[in-house]
TIDO-536927 format. One record per residue (C-alpha): residue in three letters; x, y, z. Coordinates in pm, whole numbers, padded with zeros to 5 digits, always signed. Each point is the difference from the previous one (the first is absolute). Layout:
<sites>
AlaXYZ...
</sites>
This chain:
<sites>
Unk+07878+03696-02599Unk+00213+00044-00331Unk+00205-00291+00136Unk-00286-00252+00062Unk-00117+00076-00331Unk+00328-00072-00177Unk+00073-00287+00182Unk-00355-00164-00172Unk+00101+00161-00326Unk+00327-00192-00037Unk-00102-00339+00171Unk-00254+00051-00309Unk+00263+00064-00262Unk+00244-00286+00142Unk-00257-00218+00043Unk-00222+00051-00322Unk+00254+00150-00233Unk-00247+00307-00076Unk+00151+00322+00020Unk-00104+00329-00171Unk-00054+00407+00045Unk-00377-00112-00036Unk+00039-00266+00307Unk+00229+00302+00206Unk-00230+00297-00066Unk-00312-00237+00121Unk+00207-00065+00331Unk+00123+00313+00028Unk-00401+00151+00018Unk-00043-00233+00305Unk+00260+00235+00158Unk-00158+00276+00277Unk+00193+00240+00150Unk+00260+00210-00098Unk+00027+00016-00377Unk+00388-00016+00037Unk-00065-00383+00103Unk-00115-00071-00322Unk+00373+00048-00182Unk+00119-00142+00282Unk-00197-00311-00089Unk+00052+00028-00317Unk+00415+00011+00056Unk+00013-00291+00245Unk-00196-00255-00223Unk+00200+00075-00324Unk+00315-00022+00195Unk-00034-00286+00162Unk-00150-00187-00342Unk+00326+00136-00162Unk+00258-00080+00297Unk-00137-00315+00106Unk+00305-00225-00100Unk+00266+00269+00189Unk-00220-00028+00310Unk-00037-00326+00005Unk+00377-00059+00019Unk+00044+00252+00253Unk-00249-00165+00225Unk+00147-00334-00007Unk+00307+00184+00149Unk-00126+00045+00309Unk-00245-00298+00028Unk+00082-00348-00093Unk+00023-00040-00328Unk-00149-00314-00104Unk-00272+00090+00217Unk-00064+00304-00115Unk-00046-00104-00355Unk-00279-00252+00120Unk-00154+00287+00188Unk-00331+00050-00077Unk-00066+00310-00240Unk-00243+00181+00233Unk+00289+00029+00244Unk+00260+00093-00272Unk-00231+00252-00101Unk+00033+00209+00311Unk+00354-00073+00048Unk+00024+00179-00408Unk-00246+00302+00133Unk+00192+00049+00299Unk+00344-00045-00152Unk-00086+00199-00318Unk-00106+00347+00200Unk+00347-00078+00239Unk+00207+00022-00343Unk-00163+00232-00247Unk-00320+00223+00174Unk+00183+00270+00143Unk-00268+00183+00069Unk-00127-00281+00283Unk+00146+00033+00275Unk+00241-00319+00076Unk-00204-00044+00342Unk-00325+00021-00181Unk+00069-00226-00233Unk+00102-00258+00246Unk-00301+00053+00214Unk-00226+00053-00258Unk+00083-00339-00185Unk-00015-00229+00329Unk-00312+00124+00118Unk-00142-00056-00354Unk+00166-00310+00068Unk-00201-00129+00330Unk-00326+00145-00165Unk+00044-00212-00286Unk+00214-00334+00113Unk-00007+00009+00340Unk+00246+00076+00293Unk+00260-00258-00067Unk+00057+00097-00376Unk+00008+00386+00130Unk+00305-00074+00229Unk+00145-00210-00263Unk+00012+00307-00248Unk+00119+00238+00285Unk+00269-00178+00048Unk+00124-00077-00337Unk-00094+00410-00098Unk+00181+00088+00317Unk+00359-00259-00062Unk-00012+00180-00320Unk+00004+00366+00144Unk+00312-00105+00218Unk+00191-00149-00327Unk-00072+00102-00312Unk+00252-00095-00167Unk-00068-00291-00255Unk+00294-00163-00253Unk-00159-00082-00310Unk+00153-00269-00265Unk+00268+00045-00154Unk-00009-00147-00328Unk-00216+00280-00286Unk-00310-00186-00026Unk-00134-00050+00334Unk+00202+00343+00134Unk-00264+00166-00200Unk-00259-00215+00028Unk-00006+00039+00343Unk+00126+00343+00048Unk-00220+00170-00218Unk-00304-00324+00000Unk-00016-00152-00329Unk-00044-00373-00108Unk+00328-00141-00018Unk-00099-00171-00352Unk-00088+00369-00132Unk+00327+00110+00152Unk+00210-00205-00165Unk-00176+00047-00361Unk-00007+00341+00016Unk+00365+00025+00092Unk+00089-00242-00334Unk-00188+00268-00215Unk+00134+00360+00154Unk+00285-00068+00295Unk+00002-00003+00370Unk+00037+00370+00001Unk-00332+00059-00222Unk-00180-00279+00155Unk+00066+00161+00327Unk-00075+00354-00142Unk-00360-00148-00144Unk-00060-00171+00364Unk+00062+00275+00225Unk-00223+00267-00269Unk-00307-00244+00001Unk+00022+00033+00432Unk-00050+00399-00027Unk-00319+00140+00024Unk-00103+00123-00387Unk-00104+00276-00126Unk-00342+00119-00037Unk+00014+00058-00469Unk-00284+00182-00128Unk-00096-00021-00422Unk-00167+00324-00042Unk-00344-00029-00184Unk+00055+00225-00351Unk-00377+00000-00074Unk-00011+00172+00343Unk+00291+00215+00072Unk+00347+00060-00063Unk+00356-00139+00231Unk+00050+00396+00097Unk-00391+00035+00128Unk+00043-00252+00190Unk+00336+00100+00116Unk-00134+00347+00109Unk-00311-00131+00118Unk+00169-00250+00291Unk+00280+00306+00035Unk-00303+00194+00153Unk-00106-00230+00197Unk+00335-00046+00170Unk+00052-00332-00121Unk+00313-00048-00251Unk-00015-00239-00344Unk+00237+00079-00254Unk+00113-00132-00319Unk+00079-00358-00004Unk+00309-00126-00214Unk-00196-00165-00290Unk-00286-00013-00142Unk-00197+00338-00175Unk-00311+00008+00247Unk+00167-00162+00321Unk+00077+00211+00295Unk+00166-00158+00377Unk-00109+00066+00335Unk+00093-00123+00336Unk-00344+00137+00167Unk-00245-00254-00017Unk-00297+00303+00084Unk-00017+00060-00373Unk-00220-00341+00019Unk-00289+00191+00237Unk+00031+00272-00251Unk-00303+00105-00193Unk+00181+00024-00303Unk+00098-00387-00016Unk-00394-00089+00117Unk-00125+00231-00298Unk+00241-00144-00246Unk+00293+00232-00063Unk+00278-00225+00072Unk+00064-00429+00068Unk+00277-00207+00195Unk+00197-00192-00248Unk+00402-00019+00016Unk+00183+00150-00272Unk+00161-00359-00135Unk-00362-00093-00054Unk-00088+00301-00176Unk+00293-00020-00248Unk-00159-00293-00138Unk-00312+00181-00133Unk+00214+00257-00117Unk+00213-00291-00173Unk-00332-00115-00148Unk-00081+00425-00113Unk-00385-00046-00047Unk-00165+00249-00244Unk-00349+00150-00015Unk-00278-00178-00189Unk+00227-00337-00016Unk-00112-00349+00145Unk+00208-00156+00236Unk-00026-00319+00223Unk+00122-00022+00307Unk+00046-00386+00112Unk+00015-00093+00383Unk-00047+00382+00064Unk-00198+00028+00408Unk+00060+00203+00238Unk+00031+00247-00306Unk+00335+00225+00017Unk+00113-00080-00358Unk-00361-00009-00112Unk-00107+00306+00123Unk+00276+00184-00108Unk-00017-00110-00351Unk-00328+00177-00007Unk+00074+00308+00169Unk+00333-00023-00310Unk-00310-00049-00222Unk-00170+00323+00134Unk-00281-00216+00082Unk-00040-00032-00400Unk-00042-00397-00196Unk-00052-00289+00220Unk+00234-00212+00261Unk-00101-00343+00021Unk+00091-00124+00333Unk-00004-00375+00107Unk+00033-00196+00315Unk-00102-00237+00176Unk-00060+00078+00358Unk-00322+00209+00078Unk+00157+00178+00311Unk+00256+00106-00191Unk-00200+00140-00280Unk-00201+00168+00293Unk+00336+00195+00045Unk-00008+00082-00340Unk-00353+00123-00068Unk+00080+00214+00329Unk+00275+00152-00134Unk-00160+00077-00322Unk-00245+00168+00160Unk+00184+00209+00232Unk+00225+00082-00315Unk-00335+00095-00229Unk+00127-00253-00288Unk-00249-00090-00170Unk+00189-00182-00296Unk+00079-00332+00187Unk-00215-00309-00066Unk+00051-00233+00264Unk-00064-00429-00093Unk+00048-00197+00334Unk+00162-00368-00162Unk+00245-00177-00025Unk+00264+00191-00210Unk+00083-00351-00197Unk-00399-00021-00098Unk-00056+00361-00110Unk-00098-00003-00331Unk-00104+00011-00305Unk+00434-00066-00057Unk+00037+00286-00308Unk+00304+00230-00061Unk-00239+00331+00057Unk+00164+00179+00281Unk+00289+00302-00109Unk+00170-00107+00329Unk+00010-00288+00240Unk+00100-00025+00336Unk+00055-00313+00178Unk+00121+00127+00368Unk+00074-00405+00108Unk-00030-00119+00282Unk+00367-00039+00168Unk+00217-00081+00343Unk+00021+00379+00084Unk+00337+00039+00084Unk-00004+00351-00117Unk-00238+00120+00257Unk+00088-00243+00331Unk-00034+00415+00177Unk-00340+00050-00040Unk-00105-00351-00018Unk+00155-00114+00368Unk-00111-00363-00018Unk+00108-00068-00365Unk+00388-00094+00065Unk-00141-00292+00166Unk-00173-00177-00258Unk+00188+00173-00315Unk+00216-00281-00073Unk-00291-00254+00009Unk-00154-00150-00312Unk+00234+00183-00219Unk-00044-00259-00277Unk-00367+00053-00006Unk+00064+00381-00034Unk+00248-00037-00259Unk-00279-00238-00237Unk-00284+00234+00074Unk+00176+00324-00070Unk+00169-00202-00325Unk-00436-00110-00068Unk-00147+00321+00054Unk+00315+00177-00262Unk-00134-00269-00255Unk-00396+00098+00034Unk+00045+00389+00044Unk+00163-00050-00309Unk-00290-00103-00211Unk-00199+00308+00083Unk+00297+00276-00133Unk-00116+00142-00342Unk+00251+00033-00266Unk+00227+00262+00073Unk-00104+00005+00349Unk+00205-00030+00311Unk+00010-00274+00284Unk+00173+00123+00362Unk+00086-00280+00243Unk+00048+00154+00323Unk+00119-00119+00334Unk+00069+00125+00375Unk+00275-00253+00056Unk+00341-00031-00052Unk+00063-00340-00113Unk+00174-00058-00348Unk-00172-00315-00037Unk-00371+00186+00021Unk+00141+00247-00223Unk+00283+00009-00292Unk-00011-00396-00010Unk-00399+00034-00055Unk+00002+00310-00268Unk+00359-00228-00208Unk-00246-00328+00023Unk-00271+00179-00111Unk+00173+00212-00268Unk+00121-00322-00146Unk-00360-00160-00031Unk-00152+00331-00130Unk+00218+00118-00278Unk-00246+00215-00133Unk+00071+00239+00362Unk+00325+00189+00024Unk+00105+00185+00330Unk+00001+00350-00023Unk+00257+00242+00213Unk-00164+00114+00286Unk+00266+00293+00003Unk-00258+00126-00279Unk-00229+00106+00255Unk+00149-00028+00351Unk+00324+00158+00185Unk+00288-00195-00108Unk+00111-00014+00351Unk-00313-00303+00032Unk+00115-00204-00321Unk+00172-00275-00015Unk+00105-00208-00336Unk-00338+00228-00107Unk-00199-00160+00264Unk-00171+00243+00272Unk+00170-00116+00327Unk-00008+00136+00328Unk+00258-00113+00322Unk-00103+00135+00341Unk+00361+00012+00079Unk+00127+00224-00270Unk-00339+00217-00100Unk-00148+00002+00360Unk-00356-00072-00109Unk-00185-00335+00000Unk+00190-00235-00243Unk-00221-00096-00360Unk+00021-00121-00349Unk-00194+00008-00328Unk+00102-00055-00366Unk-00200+00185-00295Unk-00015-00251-00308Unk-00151+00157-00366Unk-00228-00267-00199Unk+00070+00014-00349Unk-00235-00213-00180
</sites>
């Protein structure tokens, strides 16, 4: 059952480019059964979203290769479910997976694509062994499935070794980070609370309120439905603690659904002065309004528009945070379809982000403080935007971010985070000071 419903899951992400937890945990409900299906389901479609390029060229090693690349995607869809649980689902029996797959297989497309996919499942099983290329760039590419393009870039900016490092992190399965709620409870509550409960989060290695699990049960728990804690990785809360919100102050925060940052500048606030948070999509401002309920914050005021048309444009906000919109290259783990389409429209990024700097910048009150904030990796999204902009705005100077975060995250006073050498999701913000 968990295997029929994948199969329409990803045929929905390849085919429509949508992909999301929201999309998966709507899927996942249609799931009866054993409840250990359900992770199962969950495991296969990220997998095979992530490893798509490495199967691919694995399959065309024991099918004809030019014909296998004009292979219709249903089929290549249960050639990547039934090659995926063969090479990384232990728990599924080799047998089972075979089985499984081609009987989903005649269901679906019919006995000639079934024995099609046993066979190529089954010439696999007898030889395993694939040579990959040679040369850095598609090596890793395929190895490790990557866009070649991305490859290559990202080894020009940190090495083959790092670049190889960064591809083979984004493949594990994260982390579960919780930010603790401090109008609800304290880090060592919480700590003690899951400890009796048999379930084990500790201390995660930054960030004041942030704790790390790997049991994803703390999500049926009572104590995240009534409030007490939220899932947001620790590179993302670094940025609000970056930004260091204060009771009673007014602060904006520009392009800010789901609501991570947002929420967690008001819980900084102790649910005290007023967060202004704008977007424009309603479902994601749904999220928001969710969370903000669950949380009890009360001092967010939510305006669903565009965040270039929010007005009136004055400097009256203490603090302004424009989270922009980026290619994500700093969280291609959780976000499984994301390393396909992260090297797309980069140009249109790059004027946006460099656009929405400008305008956020209107609405900082002397002596205030702008934070431009990131979850990628790429220079040009991030120290080429905050130079450009520094040298159009001389009235804004960068400030250290050393003066309020770990050292160990700075970089030429920029926060910075690398998934290869921190082992969190990778990030970046700058804090700029208004002085007139």
């Amino acid at each position: 059952m968990f295997r029929a419903i994948a199969y329409q899951t990803i045929l929905k992400v390849f085919k429509n480019l949508e992909f999301s937890d929201a999309v998966l945990r709507q899927r996942a409900a249609k799931i009866h059964g054993e409840p250990s299906n359900i992770p199962l389901f969950y495991t296969l479609v990220k997998g095979v979203v992530k490893q798509r390029l490495k199967l691919d060229f694995i399959l065309s090693h024991y099918t004809d290769d030019k014909k296998f690349e004009a292979t219709d995607i249903k089929i290549k869809i249960m050639l990547y479910i039934g090659l995926y649980q063969l090479m990384y689902m232990d728990s599924i029996p080799a047998h089972a997976a075979v089985n499984e797959t081609v009987e989903l297989a005649k269901t679906t497309l019919g006995d000639k694509v079934a024995d099609f996919v046993n066979a190529v499942l089954r010439a696999w099983q007898r030889n395993p062994e694939v040579e990959y290329p040679s040369d850095p760039v598609h090596r890793i590419a395929y190895e490790h499935s990557y866009p070649p393009e991305l490859i290559e870039k990202w080894i020009s900016i940190w090495g083959e070794e790092n670049t190889e490092y960064l591809a083979i992190y984004y493949n594990e399965n994260p982390r579960l980070h919780l930010r603790v709620n401090a109008t609800a409870t304290t880090p060592e509550k919480l700590i003690q609370y899951f400890a009796k409960r048999e379930i084990v989060v500790e201390k995660a290695p930054a960030g004041s309120q942030m704790l790390i699990t790997d049991n994803a049960d703390v999500l049926d728990d009572v104590a995240f439905s009534e409030g007490y804690f939220s899932i947001q990785d620790c590179s993302s809360a670094m940025v609000v603690d970056l930004l260091d919100p204060q009771p009673d102050e007014n602060i904006l925060d520009l392009f800010a659904a789901p609501g991570g940052k947002c929420t967690y500048i008001a819980e900084k606030m102790g649910n005290t002065g007023e967060v202004v948070a704008v977007d424009k999509m309603p479902s994601k401002m749904k999220l928001l309004k969710q969370a903000a309920d669950r949380l009890q914050l009360t001092n967010i005021k939510q305006i669903v528009t565009d965040a270039f048309k929010y007005g009136p444009v004055a400097p009256a906000y203490h603090r302004v945070l424009v989270d922009a919109p980026c290619s994500g290259w700093g969280v291609f783990g959780r976000k499984a379809d994301l390393r396909w389409q992260a090297h797309q429209n980069l140009n249109e990024l790059v004027k946006l982000q460099a656009k929405a700097l400008e305008y956020a910048a209107n609405f900082v009150a002397k002596g205030g403080t702008l934070v431009y904030s990131t979850c990628t990796l790429n220079p040009a999204e991030n120290d080429e935007q905050i130079k450009n902009f520094l040298a159009r705005n001389k009235n804004f100077t960068l400030v250290d971010a050393a003066s309020y975060l770990d050292p160990l995250y700075v970089d030429a006073s920029f926060y910075r985070t690398l998934p290869f050498k921190h082992n969190i999701d990778g990030a970046f913000a700058a804090r700029m000071a208004k002085s007139t």
